[in-house]
C-alpha positions in Angstrom: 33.3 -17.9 -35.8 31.8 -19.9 -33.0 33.4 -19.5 -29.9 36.3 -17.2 -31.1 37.6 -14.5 -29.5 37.6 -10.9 -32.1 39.8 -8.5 -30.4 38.3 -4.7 -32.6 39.5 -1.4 -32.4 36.8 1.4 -33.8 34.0 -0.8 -33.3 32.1 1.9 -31.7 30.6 3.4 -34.7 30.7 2.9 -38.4 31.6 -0.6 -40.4 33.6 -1.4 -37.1 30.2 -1.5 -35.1 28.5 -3.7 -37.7 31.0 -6.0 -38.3 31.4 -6.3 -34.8 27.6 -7.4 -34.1 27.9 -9.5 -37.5 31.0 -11.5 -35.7 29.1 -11.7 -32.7 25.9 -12.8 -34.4 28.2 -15.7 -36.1 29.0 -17.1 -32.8 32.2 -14.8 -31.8 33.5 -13.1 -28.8 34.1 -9.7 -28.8 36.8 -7.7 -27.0 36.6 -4.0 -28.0 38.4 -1.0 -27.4 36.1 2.6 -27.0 36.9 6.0 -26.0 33.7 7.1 -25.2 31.7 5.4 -22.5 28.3 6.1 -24.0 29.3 4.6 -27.4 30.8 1.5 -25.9 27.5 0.8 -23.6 25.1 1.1 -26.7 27.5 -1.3 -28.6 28.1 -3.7 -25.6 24.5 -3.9 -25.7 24.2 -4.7 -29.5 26.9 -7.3 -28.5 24.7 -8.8 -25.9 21.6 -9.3 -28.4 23.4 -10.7 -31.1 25.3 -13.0 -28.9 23.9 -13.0 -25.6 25.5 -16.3 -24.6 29.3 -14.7 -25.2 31.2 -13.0 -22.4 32.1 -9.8 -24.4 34.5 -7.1 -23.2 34.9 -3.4 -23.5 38.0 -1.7 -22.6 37.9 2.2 -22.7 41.5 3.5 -24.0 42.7 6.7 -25.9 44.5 5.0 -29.0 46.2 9.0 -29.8 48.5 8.3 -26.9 51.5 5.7 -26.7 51.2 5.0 -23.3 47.0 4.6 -23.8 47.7 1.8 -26.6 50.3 -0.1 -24.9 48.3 -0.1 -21.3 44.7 -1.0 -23.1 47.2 -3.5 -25.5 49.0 -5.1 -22.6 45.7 -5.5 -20.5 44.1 -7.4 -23.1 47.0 -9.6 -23.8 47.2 -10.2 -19.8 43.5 -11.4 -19.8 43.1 -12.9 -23.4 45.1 -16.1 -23.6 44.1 -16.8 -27.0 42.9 -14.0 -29.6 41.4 -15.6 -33.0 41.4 -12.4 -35.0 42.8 -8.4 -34.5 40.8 -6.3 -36.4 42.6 -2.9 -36.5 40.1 0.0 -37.7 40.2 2.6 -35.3 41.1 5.8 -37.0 40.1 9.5 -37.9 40.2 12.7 -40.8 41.6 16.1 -38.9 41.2 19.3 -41.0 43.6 21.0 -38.7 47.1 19.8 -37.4 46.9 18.9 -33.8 49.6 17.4 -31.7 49.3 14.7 -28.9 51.2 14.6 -26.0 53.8 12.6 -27.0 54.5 15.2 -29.5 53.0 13.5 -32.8 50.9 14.5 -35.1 47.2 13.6 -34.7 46.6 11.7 -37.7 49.5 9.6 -38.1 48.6 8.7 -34.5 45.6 7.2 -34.1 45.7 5.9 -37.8 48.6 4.6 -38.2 50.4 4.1 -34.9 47.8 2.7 -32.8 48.0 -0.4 -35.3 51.6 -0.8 -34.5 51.5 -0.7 -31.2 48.3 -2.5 -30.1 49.1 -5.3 -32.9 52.6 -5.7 -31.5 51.9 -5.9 -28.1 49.3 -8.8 -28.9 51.4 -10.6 -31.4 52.1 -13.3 -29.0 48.3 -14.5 -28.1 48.0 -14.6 -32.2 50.3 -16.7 -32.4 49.4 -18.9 -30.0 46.4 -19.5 -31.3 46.5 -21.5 -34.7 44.8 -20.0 -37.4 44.5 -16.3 -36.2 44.0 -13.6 -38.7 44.7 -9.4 -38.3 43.0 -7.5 -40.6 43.4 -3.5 -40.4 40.6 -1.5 -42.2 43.3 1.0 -45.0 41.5 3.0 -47.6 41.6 3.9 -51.8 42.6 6.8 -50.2 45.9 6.2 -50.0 46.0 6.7 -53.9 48.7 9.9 -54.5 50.5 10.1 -51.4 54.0 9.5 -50.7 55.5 9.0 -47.2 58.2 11.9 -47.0 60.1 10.4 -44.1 62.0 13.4 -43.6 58.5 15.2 -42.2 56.4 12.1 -40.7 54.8 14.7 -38.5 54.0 17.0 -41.3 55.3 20.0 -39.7 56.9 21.6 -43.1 53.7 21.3 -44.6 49.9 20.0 -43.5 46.8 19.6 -45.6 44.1 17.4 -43.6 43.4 15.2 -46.7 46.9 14.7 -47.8 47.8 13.3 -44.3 44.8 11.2 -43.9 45.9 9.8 -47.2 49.5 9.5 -45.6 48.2 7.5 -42.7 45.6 5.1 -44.9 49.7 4.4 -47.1 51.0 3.8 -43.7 48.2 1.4 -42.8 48.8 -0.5 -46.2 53.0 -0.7 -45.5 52.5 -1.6 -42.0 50.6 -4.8 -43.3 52.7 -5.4 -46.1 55.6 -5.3 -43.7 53.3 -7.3 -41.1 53.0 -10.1 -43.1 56.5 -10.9 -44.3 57.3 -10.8 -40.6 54.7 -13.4 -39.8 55.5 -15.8 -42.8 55.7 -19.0 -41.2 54.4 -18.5 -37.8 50.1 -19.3 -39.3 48.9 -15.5 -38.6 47.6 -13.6 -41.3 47.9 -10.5 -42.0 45.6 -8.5 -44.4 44.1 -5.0 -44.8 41.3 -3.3 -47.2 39.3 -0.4 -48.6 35.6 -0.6 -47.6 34.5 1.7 -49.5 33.5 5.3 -49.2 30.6 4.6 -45.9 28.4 7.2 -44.4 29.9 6.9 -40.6 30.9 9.5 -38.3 33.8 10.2 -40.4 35.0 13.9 -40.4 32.0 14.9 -38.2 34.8 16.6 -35.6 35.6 18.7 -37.8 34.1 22.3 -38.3 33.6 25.4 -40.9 33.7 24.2 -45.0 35.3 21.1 -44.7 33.4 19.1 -42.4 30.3 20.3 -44.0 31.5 19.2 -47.5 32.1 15.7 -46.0 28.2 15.3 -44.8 27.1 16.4 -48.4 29.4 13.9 -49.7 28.5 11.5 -47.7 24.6 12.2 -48.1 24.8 11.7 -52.4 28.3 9.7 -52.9 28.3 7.4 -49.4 27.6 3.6 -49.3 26.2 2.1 -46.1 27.9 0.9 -42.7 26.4 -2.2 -43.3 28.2 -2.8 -47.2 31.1 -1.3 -46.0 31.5 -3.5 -43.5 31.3 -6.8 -45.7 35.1 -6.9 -46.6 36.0 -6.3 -42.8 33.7 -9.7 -41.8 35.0 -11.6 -44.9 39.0 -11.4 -44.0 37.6 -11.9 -40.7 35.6 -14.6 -41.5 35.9 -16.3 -44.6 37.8 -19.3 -45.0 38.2 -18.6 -48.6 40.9 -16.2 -47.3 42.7 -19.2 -44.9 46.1 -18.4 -45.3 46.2 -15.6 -47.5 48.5 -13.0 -46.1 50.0 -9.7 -47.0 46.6 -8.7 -49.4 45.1 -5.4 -50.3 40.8 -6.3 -50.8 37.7 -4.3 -52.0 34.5 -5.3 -52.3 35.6 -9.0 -50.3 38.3 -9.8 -53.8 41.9 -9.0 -53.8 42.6 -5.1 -55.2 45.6 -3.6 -56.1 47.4 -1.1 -54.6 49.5 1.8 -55.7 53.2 1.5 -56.4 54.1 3.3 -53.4 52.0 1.0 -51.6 54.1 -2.0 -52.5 57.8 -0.2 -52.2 59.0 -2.6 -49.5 62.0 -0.6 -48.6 59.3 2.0 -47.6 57.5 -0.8 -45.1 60.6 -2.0 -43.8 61.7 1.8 -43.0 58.3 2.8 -41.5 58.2 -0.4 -39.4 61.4 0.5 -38.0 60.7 4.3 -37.6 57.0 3.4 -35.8 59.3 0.9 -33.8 61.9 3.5 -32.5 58.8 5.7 -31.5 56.6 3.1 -29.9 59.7 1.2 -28.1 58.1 -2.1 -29.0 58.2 -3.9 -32.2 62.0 -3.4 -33.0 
């Protein structure tokens, strides 16, 4: 990873912060996207130790709004000439539906269309850069949901597990779909489940449910640091040179449900997140 650039999303907290510093510690350059600017000074400054010699970058964006992800997308693509890996991994579990301002649902989003957009709108410095991997963090989670494209938004019906489950299928489509579009041009595309970690995950949310995620989390949770592992291998690794379109776990290839492979399904969400975004048609 000497002297390449790692453009992360999510690398604030969690497996997204430690693979970042593990990147950085290999000799890469990292160019992250934060919300919060205490969170991205304390990581900047794990950055700087692990590779003090690199120029790293942080870029402070809110990836639940369109217009957020394409301005903090198109800014990095304006200033980046070459980007050696995307690592998608920003994302979040809400208990309770919320609705952004561009009138989606919260969830769907952050998780799931924040990877279409900023991925798009830096598809051109990937492919100008020979090699170059994206790699977008998806979950086992995704096991029993079904995309009801009818109700994207779940406003017939919400329950906050089924639609993070929703969004983690989404995330597994989108790359599916990802890399049949890139066959040909030497990006890779490939996604994975690190695990069940003990991050920040569901701390924003309140009452039963969020408390019932810390005791999970406290008996059932791996580490950031194991979790992480699969993130700096498809990064990484040049075991994985040239594999595209996978589904990983525990760094070796995993497969997905049967809903997670129904490329009809990719090509139709593609096109959907497409005629929402206004990029990627």
């Amino acid at each position: 990873m000497q002297g390449k650039t790692v453009v992360i999303t999510g690398a604030t907290s969690g497996i997204g912060e430690v693979a970042a510093v593990e990147l950085a510690r290999m000799g890469a350059r990292i160019v992250f996207v934060a919300r919060s600017p205490f969170r991205s000074d304390t990581t900047m400054t794990r950055l700087s130790i692990a590779n003090a010699g690199a120029k790293h970058v942080a870029y402070r964006a809110d990836l639940s709004r369109l217009s957020e992800m394409k301005r903090v997308a198109s800014e990095i693509a304006a200033a980046e000439p070459k980007i050696d890996v995307l690592i998608n991994n920003a994302g979040a579990f809400f208990n309770a539906r919320e609705k952004t301002p561009d009138g989606l649902e919260m969830t769907f989003a952050l998780n799931h269309m924040a990877y279409f957009v900023v991925t798009n709108l830096l598809l051109d410095r990937l492919k100008a850069t020979p090699g170059a991997r994206i790699v977008s963090t998806a979950s086992d989670a995704h096991k029993g949901a079904k995309l009801d494209f009818d109700d994207l938004q779940c406003e017939k019906k919400f329950s906050g597990f089924a639609v993070y489950s929703k969004s983690k299928l989404c995330n597994i489509l989108f790359n599916r779909e990802l890399a049949r579009r890139l066959t040909g041009t030497g990006v890779t595309a490939n996604c994975l489940h690190p695990g069940f970690v003990a991050t920040r995950f569901g701390d924003n949310n309140d009452g039963v449910m969020g408390f019932g995620i810390g005791i999970i989390k406290k008996v059932g949770a791996i580490t950031p640091d194991e979790g992480a592992k699969t993130l700096v291998y498809l990064a990484s690794s040049p075991d994985v040179a040239g594999q595209s379109g996978g589904y990983y776990y525990k760094s070796a290839p995993a497969t997905p449900t049967k809903e997670a492979q129904n490329d009809a399904d990719a090509k139709r969400l593609w096109e959907v997140s497409a005629k929402i975004a206004g990029v990627g048609a």
